[in-house]
FIKOLTI-701243 format. One line per 2 residues: number of its first residue (from 1); their letters; for each residue x, y, z of C-alpha. Coordinates in Angstrom, 2 decimals, padded with zeros to 5 digits, m for minus. Example, Ala and Ser with C-alpha at 12.3 -4.5 7.8 and 13.67 -1.06 7.14 Angstrom:
BEGIN
1) AS) 012.30/m004.50/007.80 | 013.67/m001.06/007.14
END
This chain:
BEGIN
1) XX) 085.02/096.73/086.79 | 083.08/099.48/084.28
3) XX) 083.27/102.82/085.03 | 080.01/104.02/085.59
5) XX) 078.91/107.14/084.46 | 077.80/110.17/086.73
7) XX) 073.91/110.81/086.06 | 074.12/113.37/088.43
9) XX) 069.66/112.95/089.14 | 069.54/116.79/089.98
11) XX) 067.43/119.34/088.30 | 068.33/121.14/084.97
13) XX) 070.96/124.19/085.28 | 070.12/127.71/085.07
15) XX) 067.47/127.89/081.79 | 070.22/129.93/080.16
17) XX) 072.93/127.78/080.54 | 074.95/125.79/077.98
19) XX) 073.02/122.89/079.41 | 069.61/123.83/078.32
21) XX) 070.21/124.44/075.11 | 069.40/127.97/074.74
23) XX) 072.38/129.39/073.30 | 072.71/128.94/069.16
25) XX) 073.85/125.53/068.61 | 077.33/125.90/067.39
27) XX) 078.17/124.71/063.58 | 080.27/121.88/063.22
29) XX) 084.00/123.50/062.09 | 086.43/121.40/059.97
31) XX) 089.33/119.75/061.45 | 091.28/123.09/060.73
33) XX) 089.53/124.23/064.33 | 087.87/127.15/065.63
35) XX) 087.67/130.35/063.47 | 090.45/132.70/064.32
37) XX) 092.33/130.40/066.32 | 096.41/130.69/065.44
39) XX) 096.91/126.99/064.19 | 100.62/125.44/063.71
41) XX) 100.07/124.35/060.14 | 102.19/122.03/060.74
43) XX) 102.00/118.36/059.15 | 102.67/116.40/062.09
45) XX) 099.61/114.91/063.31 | 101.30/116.04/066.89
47) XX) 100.88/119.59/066.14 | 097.09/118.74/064.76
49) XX) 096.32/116.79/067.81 | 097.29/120.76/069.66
51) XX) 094.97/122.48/067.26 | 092.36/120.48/068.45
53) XX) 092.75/120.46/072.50 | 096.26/122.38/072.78
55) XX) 093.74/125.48/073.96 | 093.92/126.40/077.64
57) XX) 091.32/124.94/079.65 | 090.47/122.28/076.97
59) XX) 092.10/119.40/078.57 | 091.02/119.85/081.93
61) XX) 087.64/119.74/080.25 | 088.67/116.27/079.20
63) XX) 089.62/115.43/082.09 | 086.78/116.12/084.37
65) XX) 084.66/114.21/081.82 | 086.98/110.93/081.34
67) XX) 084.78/109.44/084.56 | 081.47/109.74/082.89
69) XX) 079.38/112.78/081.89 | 078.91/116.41/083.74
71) XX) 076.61/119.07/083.43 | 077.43/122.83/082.62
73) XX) 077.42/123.84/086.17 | 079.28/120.68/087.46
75) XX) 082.63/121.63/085.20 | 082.01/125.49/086.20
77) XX) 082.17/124.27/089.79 | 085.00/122.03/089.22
79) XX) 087.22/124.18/087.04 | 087.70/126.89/089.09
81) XX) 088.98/130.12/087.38 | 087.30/129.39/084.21
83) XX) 084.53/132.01/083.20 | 080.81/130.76/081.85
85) XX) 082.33/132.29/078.38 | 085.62/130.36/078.10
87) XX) 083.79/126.87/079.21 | 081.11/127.16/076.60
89) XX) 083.84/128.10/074.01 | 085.80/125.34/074.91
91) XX) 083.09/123.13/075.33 | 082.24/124.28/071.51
93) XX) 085.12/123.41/070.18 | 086.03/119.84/071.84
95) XX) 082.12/119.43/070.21 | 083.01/120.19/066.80
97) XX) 086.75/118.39/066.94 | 084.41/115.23/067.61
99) XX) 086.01/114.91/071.34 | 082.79/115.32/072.57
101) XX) 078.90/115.19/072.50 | 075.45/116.28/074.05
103) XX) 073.13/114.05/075.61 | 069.96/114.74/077.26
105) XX) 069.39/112.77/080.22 | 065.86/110.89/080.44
107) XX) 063.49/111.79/083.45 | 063.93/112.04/086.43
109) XX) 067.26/113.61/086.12 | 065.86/115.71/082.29
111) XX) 069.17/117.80/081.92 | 071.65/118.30/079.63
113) XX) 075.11/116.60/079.94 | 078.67/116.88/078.34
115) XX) 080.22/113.30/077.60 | 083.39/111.99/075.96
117) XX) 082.71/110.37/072.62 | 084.61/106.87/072.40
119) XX) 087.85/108.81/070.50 | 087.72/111.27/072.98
121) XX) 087.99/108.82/075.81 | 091.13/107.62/074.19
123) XX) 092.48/111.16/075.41 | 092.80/109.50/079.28
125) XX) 096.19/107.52/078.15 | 097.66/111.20/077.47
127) XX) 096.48/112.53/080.28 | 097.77/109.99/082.96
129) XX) 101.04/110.20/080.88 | 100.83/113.97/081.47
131) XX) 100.03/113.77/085.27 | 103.15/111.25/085.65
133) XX) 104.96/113.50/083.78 | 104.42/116.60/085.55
135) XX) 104.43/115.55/088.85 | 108.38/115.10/088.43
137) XX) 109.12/118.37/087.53 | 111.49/120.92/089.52
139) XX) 108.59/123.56/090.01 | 105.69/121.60/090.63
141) XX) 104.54/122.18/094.24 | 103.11/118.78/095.76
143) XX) 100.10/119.17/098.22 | 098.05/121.53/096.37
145) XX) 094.00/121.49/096.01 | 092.97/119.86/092.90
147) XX) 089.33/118.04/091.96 | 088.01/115.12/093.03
149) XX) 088.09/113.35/089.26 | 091.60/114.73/089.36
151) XX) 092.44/112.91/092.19 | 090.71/109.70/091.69
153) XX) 092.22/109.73/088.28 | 095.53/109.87/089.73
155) XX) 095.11/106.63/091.02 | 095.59/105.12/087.46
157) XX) 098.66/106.99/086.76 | 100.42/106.19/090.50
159) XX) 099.26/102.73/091.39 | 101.72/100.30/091.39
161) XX) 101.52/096.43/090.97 | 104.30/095.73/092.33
163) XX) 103.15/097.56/096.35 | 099.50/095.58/095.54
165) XX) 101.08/092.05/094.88 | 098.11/089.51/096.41
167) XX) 095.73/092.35/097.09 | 091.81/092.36/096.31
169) XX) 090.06/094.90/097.68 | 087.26/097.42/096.61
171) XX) 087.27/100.87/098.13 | 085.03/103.99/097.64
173) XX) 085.54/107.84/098.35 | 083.40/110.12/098.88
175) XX) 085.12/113.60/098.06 | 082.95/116.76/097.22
177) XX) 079.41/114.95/097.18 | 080.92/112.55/094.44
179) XX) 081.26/108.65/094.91 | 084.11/107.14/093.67
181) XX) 084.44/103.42/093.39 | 088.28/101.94/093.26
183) XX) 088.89/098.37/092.83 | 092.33/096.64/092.68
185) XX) 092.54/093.20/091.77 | 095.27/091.14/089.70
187) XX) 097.70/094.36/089.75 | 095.39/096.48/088.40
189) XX) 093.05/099.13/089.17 | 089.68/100.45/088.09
191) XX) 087.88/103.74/088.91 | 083.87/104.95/088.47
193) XX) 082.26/107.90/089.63 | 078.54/107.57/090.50
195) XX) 076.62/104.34/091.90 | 078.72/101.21/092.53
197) XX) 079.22/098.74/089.19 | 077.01/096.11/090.68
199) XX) 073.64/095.23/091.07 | 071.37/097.87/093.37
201) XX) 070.78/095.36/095.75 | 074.47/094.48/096.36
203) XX) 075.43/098.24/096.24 | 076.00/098.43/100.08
205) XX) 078.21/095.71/100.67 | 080.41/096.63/097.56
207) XX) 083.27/098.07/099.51 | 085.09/096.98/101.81
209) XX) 085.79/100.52/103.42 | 084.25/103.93/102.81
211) XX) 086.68/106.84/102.97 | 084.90/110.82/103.32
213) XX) 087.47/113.43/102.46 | 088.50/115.90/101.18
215) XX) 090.74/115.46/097.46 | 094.02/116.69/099.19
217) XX) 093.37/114.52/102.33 | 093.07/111.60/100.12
219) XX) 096.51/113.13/098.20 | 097.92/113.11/101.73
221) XX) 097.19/109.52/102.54 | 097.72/107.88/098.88
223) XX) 100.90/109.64/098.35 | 102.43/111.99/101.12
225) XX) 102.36/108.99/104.30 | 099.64/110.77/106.09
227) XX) 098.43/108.51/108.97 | 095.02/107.54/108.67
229) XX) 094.56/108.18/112.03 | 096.43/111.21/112.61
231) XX) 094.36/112.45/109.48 | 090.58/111.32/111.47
233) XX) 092.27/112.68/114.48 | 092.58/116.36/113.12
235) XX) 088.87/116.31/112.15 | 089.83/115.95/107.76
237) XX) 088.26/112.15/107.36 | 086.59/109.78/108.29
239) XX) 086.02/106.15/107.77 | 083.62/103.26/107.76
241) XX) 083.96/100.00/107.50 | 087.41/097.96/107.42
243) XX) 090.02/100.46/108.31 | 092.46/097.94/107.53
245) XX) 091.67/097.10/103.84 | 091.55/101.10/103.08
247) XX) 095.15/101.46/105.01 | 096.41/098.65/102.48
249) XX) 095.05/100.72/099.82 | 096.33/103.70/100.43
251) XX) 099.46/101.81/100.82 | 099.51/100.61/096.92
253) XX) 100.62/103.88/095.31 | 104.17/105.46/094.51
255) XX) 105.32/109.01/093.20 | 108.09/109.53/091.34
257) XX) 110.69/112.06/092.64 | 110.98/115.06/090.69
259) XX) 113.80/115.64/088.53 | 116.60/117.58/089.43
261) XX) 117.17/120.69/087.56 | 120.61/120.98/085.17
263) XX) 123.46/122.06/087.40 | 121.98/120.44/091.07
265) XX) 123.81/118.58/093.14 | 120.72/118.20/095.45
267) XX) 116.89/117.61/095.15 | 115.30/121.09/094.90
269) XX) 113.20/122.21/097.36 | 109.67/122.89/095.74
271) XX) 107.16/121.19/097.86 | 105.27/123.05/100.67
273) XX) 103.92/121.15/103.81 | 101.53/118.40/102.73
275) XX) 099.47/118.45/105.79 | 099.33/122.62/106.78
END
């Protein structure tokens, strides 16, 4: 299954925005990285891969692009917190670190898009390494918002072959506007954002279930036991489609405790109530 990119057929942003191409183009900068940015001059290539995306903000840009390209306005709507100033810096310099390009899209859509250049996309292995990472430590408090690429990226990083042993089944979400398509198959699973990876005409009978939710509803059912019906019940989904198949999905995922802190004797108590 390819992960097809988000064309996102809307009109062009704001004529002043990043996405038009207004603002001066920004020059390409050596590897060094942005002009008066501290730098570790350090000669691990760790330390140089942090010069180049270690900036706040920079790999959540990443992130939000690893499922195919986004306008402007689409990561300002996403990233919330970030101002138009610190997106189009960061934006800047993931462009001139080669992490990421320009496009213009062809009519109808005729806007300007971010996208992941091929190294770049190489970035998603850290990432999901990251997000099963710090989803085991002490502080981290489970059941919090987060985007919908966030959480349909999390399926990579939490599925688990072993709960999906003998299961085939295609699945899409539709969280914040966005389609996501999730197949599992052979103990693994894919993910795209946008139309589903087949033909057009075969588009409606791709999955087997359609799931519309909210990210942290779908967070709820994937990972916290949330009953799929206690969860349609209290008005935050609904489904189409073969409610079985999507409860065997939701079924295929598993989170890793969190750590316990030096000196505990006990898990520590850091999650708040995944369904208030």
């Amino acid at each position: 299954m390819s992960t097809i990119p988000d064309a996102n057929r809307s009109s062009a942003d704001r004529p002043t925005g990043p996405d038009s191409g207004s603002p001066a183009r920004r020059r390409p900068q050596s590897s060094a990285g942005a002009r008066g940015r501290r730098r570790y001059d350090d000669g691990c290539a760790a330390a140089h891969a942090l010069d180049l995306i270690g900036e706040r903000w920079a790999l959540l840009v990443v992130r939000e692009l690893l499922l195919g390209p986004r306008r402007f306005s689409d990561l300002r709507q996403s990233l919330c917190g970030i101002s138009p100033n610190v997106l189009t810096q960061r934006l800047g310099d993931l462009e001139a670190a080669g992490v990421l390009q320009r496009r213009s899209l062809q009519p109808p859509a005729a806007c300007r898009v971010y996208a992941l250049t091929p190294w770049g996309a190489q970035l998603e292995t850290v990432i999901l390494e990251l997000l099963k990472w710090g989803v085991r430590s002490p502080g981290f408090e489970r059941g919090q918002a987060l985007t919908a690429d966030a959480m349909a990226l999390s399926f990579k990083a939490m599925f688990d072959p072993d709960l999906a042993q003998g299961l085939a089944c295609r699945i899409t979400l539709v969280m914040h506007r966005h389609a996501y398509h999730v197949a599992i198959g052979q103990g693994r699973l894919a993910v795209a954002r946008g139309d589903p990876p087949c033909h057009p005409a075969e588009a409606g009978g791709w999955a087997a279930a359609k799931l519309y939710a909210e990210p942290v509803t779908v967070l709820q059912l994937a990972y916290a036991g949330r009953p799929l019906e206690a969860a349609q019940a209290a008005g935050a989904c609904r489904h189409e489609g073969d409610a079985q198949a999507l409860r065997r999905f939701l079924s295929c995922f598993r989170v890793a405790p969190p750590v316990l802190p030096a000196g505990s004797a006990s898990p520590p108590v850091a999650m708040i109530d995944p369904f208030s």
